[in-house]
N, C-alpha and C positions, 0 to 999 in steps of 0.2 A: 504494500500500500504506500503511496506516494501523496506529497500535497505538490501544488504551482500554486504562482499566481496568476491572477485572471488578465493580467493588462502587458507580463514579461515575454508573451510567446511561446510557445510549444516547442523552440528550440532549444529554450534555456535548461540547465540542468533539474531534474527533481528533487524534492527533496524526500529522502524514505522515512517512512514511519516505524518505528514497531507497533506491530499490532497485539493488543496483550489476549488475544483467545487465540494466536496460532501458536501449535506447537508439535513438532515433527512431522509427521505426515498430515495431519489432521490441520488443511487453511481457514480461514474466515472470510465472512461474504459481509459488506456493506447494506447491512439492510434498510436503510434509511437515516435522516440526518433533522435537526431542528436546530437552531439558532449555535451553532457550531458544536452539539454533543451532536456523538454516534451512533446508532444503534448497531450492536454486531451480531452474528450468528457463525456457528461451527456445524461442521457434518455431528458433530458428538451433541447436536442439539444445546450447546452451551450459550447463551444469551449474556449482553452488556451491555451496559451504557457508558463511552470511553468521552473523554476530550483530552485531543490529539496535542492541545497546547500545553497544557498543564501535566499531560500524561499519565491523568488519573481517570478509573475506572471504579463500575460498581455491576458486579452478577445480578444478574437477574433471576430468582428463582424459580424452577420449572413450572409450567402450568400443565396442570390435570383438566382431561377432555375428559366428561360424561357421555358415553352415547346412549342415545335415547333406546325404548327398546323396540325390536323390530324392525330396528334397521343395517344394513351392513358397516362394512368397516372402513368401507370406498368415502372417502371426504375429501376437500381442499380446505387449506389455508389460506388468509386474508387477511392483512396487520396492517398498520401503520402505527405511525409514531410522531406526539408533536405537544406542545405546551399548553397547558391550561392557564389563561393568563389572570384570573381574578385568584385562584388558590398560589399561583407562581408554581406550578407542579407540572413534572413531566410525565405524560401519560403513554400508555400503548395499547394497541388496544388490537385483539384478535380475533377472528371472526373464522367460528366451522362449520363447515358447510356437511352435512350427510344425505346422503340418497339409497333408494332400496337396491337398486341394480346399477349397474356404471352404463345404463345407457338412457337412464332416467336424470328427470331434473333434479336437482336438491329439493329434499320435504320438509327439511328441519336447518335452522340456524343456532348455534351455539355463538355467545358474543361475551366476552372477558378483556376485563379494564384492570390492567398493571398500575399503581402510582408509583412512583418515585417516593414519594413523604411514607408513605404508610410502606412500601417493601413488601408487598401481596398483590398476590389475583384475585379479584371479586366478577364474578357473574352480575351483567346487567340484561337493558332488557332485552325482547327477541328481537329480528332482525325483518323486518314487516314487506320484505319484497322475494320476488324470486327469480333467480335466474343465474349467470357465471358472471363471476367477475372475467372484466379484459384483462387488468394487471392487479397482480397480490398485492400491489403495495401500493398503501392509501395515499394523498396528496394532500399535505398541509396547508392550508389558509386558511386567514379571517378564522380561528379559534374552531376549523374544523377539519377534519379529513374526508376525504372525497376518493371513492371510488367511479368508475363504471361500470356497470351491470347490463348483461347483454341475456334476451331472451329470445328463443325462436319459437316462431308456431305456425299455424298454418297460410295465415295472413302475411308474414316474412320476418322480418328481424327486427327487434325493438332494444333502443338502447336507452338503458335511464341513468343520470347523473346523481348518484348518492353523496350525502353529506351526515357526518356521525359530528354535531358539534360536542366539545370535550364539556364545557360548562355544564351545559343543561339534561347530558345524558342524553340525547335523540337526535333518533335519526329522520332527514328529510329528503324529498324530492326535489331536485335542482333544475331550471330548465337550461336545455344545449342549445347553441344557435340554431336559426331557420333550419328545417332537416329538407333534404334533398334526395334524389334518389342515387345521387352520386356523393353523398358527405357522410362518410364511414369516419367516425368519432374512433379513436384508438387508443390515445394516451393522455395524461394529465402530468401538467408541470407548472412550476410560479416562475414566471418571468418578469421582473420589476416590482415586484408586489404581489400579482394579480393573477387570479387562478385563469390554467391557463388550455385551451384545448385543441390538439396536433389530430387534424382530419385528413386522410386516404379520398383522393378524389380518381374520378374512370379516367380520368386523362394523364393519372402517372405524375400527378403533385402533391405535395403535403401544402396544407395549409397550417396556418396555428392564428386561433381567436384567442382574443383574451376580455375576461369578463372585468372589465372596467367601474363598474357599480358594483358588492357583489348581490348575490340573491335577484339581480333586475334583468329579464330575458333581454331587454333593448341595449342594453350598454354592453351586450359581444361587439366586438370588433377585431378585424381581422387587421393581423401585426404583419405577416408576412409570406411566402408562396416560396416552397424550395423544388427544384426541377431536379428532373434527371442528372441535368448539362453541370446543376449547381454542388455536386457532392463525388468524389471518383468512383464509390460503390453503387453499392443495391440502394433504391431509396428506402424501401421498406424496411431496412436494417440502419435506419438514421431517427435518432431521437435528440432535443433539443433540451441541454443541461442550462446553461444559465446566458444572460447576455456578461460582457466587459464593465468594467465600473467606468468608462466615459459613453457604457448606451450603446456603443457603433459595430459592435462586432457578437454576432451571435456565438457560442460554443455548442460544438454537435459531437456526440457521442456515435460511433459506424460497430457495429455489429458486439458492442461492450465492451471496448478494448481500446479501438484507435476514434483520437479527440482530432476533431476539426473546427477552425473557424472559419465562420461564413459571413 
């Protein structure tokens, strides 16, 4: 694991980290990030909260899944991680999904809230929608985490914008930009602020909205359009980490490994 800076160039040297859950064969995965703490994870299921400045760390103690009965053992994962800002506590918060067969929808939601102050897992409430999440890992803003959830049926494909605010404990429905039959919603990120949303369109471009009010469907507006011509890979293996601290230069992540700016 390595840091830069955002304004020195991709030529300049890195700087390495130790990571304090790797050790011998067994690496660690970046699971998310909030106001410079880490979140980390191991194949050994070992969980942290590090900051890489200070290079001080805190375990996280394992959480225990109940499964309901009658159902199998076929689930997914779904976490994010981000601050509660009226208690000043860092929360995490994970979400299981079970189904009867692996070719059925999820029937049930399991949902657990990690605090940092207290150092436990409590069960809150259920999880009041259905369908697969696009990506495990929630997206922080404005005092909530934000997945998307995607549902098929026979009508076609429905994609809804979830929102778990940390405060109040609940979850909401978000609305996405105008939908189209060509604006396949895929991924979520904060770009200046602003929760932010990276669309697949039929003609082989990503666009990215960003919701400029939040909670107000009218204040989407689209920041920017990346092409083929505009990246050396696959575009579908390009996702957008953060802008430059003077605003003018995008940073794009190609297939989790190699960083470009754009």
């Amino acid at each position: 694991m390595y840091s830069a800076s955002l304004d020195e160039g991709l030529d300049r040297p890195l700087t390495p980290l130790r990571n304090p859950l790797k050790s011998g064969k067994h690496g660690a995965q970046l699971l998310s990030c909030c106001n410079g703490l880490i979140w980390l994870g191991n194949s050994q299921h070992d969980l942290a909260l590090w900051n890489p400045f200070t290079r001080s760390y805190k375990r996280i103690p394992a959480e225990s899944v109940e499964k309901s009965n009658g159902l199998s053992d076929i689930c997914h994962y779904s976490y994010g991680f981000g601050q509660e800002s009226t208690r000043n506590d860092y929360t995490v918060v994970s979400i299981t999904q079970f189904g009867r067969d692996i070719h059925g929808p999820p029937v049930t939601y399991e949902v657990k809230l990690y605090s940092l102050r207290s150092n436990c897992w409590r069960t809150v409430q259920g999880f009041p929608y259905l369908g697969y999440f696009v990506s495990r890992v929630g997206c922080f803003a404005n005092d909530a985490l934000h997945w998307l959830l995607t549902k098929y049926s026979s009508s076609g494909k429905d994609v809804k914008l979830v929102a778990f605010n940390l405060g109040k404990e609940e979850f909401q429905e978000l609305t996405l930009p105008m939908y189209t039959e060509s604006f396949d919603p895929s991924f979520l990120v904060v770009l200046q602020g602003c929760l932010c949303v990276l669309a697949k369109d039929s003609g082989c471009k990503l666009t990215i909205y960003a919701m400029k009010q939040y909670g107000a469907r009218e204040s989407w507006t689209k920041l920017c359009t990346i092409g083929n011509g505009d990246v050396p890979g696959v575009l579908e293996c390009v996702w957008p980490l953060m802008y430059s601290k003077k605003g003018d230069k995008l940073l794009l992540v190609e297939n989790l490994q190699d960083l470009i700016w754009l």
